[in-house]
N, C-alpha and C positions, 0 to 999 in steps of 0.2 A: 669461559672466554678463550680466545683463540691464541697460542703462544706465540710472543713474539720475543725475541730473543733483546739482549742487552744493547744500546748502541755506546756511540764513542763520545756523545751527550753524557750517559749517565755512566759512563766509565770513569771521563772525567771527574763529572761529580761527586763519583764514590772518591775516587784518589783526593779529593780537595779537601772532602769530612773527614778522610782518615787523618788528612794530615792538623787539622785540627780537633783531633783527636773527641769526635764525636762518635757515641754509641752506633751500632749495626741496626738496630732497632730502629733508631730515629733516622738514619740514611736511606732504609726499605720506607719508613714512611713519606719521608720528602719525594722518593720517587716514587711512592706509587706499589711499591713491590712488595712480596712477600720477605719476611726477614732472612729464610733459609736461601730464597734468591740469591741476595747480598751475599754470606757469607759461603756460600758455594761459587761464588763470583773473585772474590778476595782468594778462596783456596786452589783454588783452577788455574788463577791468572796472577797469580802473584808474580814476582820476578826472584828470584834466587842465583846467586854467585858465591860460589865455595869458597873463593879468589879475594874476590871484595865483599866481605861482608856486609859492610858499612852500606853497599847501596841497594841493600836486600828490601824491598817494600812492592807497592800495590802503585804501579802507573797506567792510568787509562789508555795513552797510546800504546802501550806496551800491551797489554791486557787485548785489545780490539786485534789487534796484531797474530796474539796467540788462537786469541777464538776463530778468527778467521782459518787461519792453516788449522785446526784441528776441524772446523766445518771442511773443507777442501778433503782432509783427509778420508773426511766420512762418504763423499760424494765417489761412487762407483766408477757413472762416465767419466771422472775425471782421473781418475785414478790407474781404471783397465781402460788400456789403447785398444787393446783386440775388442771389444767390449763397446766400447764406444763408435769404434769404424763400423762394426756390424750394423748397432743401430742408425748410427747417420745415412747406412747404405740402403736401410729399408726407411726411413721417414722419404728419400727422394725417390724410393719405389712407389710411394704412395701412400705406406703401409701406416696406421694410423696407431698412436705410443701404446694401447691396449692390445690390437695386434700383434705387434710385436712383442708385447709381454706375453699374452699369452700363449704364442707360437715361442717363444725360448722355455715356456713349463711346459707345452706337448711335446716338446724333441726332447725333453728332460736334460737340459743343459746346465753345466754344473755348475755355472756363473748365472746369473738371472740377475732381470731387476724388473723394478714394477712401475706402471704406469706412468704414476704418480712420480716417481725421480725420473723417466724420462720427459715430461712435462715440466718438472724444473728442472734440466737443464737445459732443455727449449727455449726456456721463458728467460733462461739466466743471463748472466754475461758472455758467458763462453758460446753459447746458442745461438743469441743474437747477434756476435760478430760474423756468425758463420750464417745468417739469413736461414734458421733451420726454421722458423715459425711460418713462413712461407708455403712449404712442403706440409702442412698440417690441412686435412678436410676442413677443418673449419679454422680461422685463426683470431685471436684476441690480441686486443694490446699487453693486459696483465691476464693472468692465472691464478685467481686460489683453489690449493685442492679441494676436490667433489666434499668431504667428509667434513671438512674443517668447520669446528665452534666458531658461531659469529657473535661480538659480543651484545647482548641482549638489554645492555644496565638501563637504557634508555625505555627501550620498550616494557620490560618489566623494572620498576623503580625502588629501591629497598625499602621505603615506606610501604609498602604492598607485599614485600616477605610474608612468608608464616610465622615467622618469627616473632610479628609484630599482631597478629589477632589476636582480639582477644583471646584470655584464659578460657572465659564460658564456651568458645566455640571448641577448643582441645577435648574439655571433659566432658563434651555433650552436653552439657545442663540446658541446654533452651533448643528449643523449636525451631526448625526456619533457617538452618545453616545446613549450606547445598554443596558436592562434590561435582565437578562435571571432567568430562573426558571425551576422547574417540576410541571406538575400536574403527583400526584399520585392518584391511583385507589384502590379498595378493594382489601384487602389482597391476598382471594382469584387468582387474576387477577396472583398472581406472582410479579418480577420484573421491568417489562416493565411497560414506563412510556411514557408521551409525555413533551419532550421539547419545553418551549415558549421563543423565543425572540422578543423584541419591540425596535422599535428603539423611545429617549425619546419624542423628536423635533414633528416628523411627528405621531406617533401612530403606525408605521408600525409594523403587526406582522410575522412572521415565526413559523413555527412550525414542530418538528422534533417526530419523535419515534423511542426509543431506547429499545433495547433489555432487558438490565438491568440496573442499576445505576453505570455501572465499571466510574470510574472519568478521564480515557485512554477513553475510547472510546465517552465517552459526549463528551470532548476535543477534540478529532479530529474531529464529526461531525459539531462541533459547527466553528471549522477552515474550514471544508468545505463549508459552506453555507456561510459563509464570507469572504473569499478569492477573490473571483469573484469582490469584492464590489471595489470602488476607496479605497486608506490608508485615506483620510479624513471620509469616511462612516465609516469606523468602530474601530474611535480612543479607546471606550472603553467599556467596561460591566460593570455593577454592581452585584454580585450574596450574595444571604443571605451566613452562613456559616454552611449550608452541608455541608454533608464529600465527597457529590459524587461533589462539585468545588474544590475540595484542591491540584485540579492539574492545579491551577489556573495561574503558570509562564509560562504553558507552550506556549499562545496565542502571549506572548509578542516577545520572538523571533521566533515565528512562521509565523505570522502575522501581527505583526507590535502594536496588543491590551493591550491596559491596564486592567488590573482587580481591582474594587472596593466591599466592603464585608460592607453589614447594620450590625449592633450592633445584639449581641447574642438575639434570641428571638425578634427582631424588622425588622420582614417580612413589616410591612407599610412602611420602608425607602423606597423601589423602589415599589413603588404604581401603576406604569402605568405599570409593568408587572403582579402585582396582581390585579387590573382589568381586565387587557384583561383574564384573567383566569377565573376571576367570567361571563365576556362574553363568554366565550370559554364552560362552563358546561353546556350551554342550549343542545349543540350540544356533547359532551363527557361528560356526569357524572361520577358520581363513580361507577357503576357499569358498564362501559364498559370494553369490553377485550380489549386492549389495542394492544397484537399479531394480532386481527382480522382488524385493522384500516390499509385500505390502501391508499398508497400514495397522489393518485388519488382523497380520499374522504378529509385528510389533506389539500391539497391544495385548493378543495372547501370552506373549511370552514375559511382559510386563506382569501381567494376573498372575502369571505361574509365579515368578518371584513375588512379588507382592503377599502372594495367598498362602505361603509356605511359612510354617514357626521357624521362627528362628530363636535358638539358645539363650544369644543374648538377650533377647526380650523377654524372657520368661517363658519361652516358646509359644507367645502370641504372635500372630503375624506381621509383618507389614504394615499392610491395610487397614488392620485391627488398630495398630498405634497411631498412624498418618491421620485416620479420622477421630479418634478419640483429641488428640490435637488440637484438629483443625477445632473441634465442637469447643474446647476449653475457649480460644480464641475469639469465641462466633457469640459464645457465651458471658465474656469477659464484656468485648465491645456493646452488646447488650443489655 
């Protein structure tokens, strides 16, 4: 999730529980925040007089007051005048806030700043009294930065954690629990990506190529190559949380599939798709075209992994367990 810092809402708030002497614990929870939040908020912003002791405590205006000048302080353009004239005098050259960053690291000047703080304070107060977002190639009303975490809770819902599938699908015991993923390529490359799926049990992999990352059309392909399969083969997915899975309801009544989503930034949850991937670059690196891979060469390299022992199986193949599987299943309904 994307930080956002304390406001003068929840300043108050904390100063109000303090004063009736409510747990730290249960103040992070009313608002929403982590605990360490809280009590790095009280340590930060407390108010202290050597003088008066007596009126030494945690005031929300007082506290908004503090955070504020110690943000200011942090801020560079506001800070260096020489620093700030230079950039204001290249934004109405034309020069665009990347520009100008990185022309102050090729002259290797001793003072720098980076895009991204010349962009906020563009976008800030100080920016906008001066009409600087005007002089910008392209201009917006707001700004978030390029990188920043958007937060995702809606798209991916905590009922949908890994946390929450079953046990059978962690220790393998059943059939029919799927890994899926992208390998991406160099930018260059464009859009197009190759889809991996593994199934968890046997190591089975599939492997798809997709035009672009639309989250419509992974979905559908990703229903087509599983469709075919018996409804015990393919009770479920696991996928990180992409923006290109967030069309993640759609397998369930499509299909008949469950979707499960690793914790933000914890790609090692479904490990046995991010292996077969690290297997998969001998033959697709990064610098493949991706548009140029056809069908016919996918499915080779599918066979190669599929057809290769592997350890944990006893060093039967793949293939060897995917079908023995499927035959238990074909056999069972039978």
């Amino acid at each position: 999730m994307a930080h956002i810092e304390l406001d003068l809402r929840e300043r108050r708030t904390i100063e109000d529980m303090l004063n009736a002497k409510t747990p730290v614990s249960k103040i992070a929870a009313s608002l929403g925040r982590h605990r360490s939040t809280v009590y790095r908020e009280i340590k930060r912003n407390r108010f202290e007089d050597n003088e008066l002791p007596y009126l030494n405590g945690y005031y929300g205006v007082n506290a908004q007051r503090a955070a504020a000048a110690r943000r200011m302080r942090r801020r560079k353009l506001v800070r260096l005048k020489e620093l700030r004239k230079a950039v204001i005098t290249q934004l109405k050259e034309g020069w665009s806030p990347e520009q100008i960053a990185g022309r102050l690291w090729f002259e290797g000047q001793p003072v720098r700043v980076s895009h991204e703080t010349i962009y906020a304070y563009v976008y800030g107060p100080d920016g906008q009294s001066e009409e600087l977002a005007r002089h910008l190639p392209s201009r917006r009303k707001k700004r978030q930065p390029r990188y920043a975490r958007r937060p995702r809770g809606l798209v991916f819902p905590p009922e949908r954690s890994i946390h929450q599938r079953p046990e059978h699908v962690k220790s393998r015991e059943t059939f029919g629990e799927w890994e899926g993923d992208l390998m991406i390529f160099e930018r260059a490359q464009g859009n197009a990506n190759v889809a991996t799926l593994v199934e968890r049990k046997t190591r089975f992999a599939v492997l798809l190529r997709n035009q672009d990352r639309s989250t419509t059309h992974l979905m559908n392909r990703l229903m087509d190559v599983m469709e075919p399969l018996p409804q015990p083969a393919r009770s479920s997915i696991t996928f990180d949380r992409g923006i290109e899975f967030r069309n993640w309801r759609k397998p369930k009544p499509g299909i008949g599939t469950e979707a499960w989503f690793c914790d933000p930034q914890a790609p090692w949850q479904k490990g046995t798709v991010e292996n077969t991937n690290n297997r998969q670059r001998r033959y697709l690196p990064c610098s493949t075209e991706p548009t140029a891979l056809t069908n016919r060469y996918l499915r080779s390299i599918c066979h190669r992994l599929n057809s290769t022992p592997r350890k944990c199986l006893g060093y039967r193949t793949p293939a060897e367990v995917f079908e023995s599987e499927l035959m238990a299943i074909r056999n069972g309904v039978e």
